[in-house]
N, C-alpha and C positions, 0 to 999 in steps of 0.2 A: 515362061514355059513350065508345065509342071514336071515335077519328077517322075522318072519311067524306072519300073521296077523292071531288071534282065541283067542280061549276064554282058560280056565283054565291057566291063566297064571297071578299069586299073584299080579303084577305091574299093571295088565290091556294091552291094545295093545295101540303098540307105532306105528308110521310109519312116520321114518323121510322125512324129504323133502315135505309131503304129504302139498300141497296147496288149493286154494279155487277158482274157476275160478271168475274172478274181469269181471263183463261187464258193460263198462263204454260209454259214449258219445251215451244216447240214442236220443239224440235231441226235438222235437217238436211233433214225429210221432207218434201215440202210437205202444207199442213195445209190443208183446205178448212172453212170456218166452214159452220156450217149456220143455217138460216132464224132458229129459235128462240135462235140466240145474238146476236142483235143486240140492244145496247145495253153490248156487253162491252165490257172492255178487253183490247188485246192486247197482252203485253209482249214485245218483243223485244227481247231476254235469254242472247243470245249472239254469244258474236266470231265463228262461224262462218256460214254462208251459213242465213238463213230466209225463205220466200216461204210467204205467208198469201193463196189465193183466196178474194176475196170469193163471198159464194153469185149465184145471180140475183136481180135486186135488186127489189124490193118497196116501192114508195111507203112512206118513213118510218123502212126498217133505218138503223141507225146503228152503227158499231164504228170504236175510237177505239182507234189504237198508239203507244203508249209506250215509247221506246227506255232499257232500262235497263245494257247493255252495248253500248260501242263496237264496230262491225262493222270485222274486219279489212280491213286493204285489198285482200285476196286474194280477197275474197267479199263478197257482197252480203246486205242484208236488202228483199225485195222485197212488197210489195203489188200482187197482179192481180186483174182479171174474170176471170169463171167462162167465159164466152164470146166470147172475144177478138174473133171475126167483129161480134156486134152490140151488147157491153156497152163502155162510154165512159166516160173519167174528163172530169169539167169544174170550171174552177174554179182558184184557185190558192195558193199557198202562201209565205211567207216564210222566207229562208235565210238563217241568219246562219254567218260565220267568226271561228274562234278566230283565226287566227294573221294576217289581213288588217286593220291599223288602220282601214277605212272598211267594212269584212266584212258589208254587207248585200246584200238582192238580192231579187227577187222571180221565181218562174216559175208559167206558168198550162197550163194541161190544154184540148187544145181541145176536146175532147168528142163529136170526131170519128175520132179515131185513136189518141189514147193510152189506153192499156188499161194502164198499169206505175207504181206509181211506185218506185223502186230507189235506194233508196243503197249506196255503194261506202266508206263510212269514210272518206271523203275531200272529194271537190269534189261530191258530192252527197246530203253527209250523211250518217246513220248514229253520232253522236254521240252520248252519253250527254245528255238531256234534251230528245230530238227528238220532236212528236207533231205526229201526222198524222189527220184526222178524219176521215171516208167517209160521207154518207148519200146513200140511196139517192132520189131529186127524178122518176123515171122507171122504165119497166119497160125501160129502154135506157142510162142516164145515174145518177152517184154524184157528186155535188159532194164538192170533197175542200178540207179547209181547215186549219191550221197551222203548224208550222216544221218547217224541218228543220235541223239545226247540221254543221255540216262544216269542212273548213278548207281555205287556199288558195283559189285561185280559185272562185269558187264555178259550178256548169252546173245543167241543167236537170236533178231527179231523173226527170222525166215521160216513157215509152219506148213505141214502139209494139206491142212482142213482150214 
């Protein structure tokens, strides 16, 4: 008998084999996610400059990035809203540094004006083993939750442009 995905079941639902779609090699361009890719993971996978807009957000989307190559410091890898006028990042995130003996930190999105979150390969992350989570809590608002690794002093990745 195969397995049935639902509720009333003491274990909770299982569903083997069940995967995550991985989208990887976004380049230089910016790349706009669309609706039916949420639940992905995005890798950001290059020392070069990548900004991933989120779509309009939709009670429940979720897309989760994974930093798999360090961003140069000459460039950024950015996460935005689609509609900077009325989409909001809320929510905050924890930063750690390699090269600072006490290198923690936390910063928070107020969910009125930042719409970016940006590292720079340096004081705002961009680190090889950085992830950042995004779900969408609003058709205005994306709580955004993770680390970001950096070095040196560590700032806020959170920007209003």
């Amino acid at each position: 008998m195969p397995e049935q995905l639902g509720t009333n079941n003491p274990s909770g639902v299982v569903a083997p084999g069940l995967h995550t779609e991985i989208i990887q090699s976004i380049g230089t361009t910016e790349r706009q996610l669309l609706p039916e890719e949420s639940g992905s993971t995005i890798l950001m996978d290059a020392a070069d400059s990548i900004t991933v807009r989120l779509p309009t957000p939709v009670v429940g989307m979720t897309f989760t990035f994974e930093t798999t190559v360090t961003v140069t410091a000459s460039d950024t890898h950015k996460i935005i809203t689609k509609t900077i006028a009325s989409e909001f990042l809320i929510g905050g995130i924890g930063s750690f540094s390699t090269t600072v003996a006490s290198g923690g930190d936390s910063f928070s999105a107020n969910g009125t004006s930042h719409v970016a979150c940006t590292s720079n390969g340096s004081t705002t992350g961009g680190l090889i083993g950085q992830k950042i989570v995004v779900k969408a809590i609003s058709t205005t608002q994306w709580a955004v939750s993770g680390y970001t690794v950096g070095t040196g002093t560590l700032a806020t990745p959170f920007a209003t442009s």
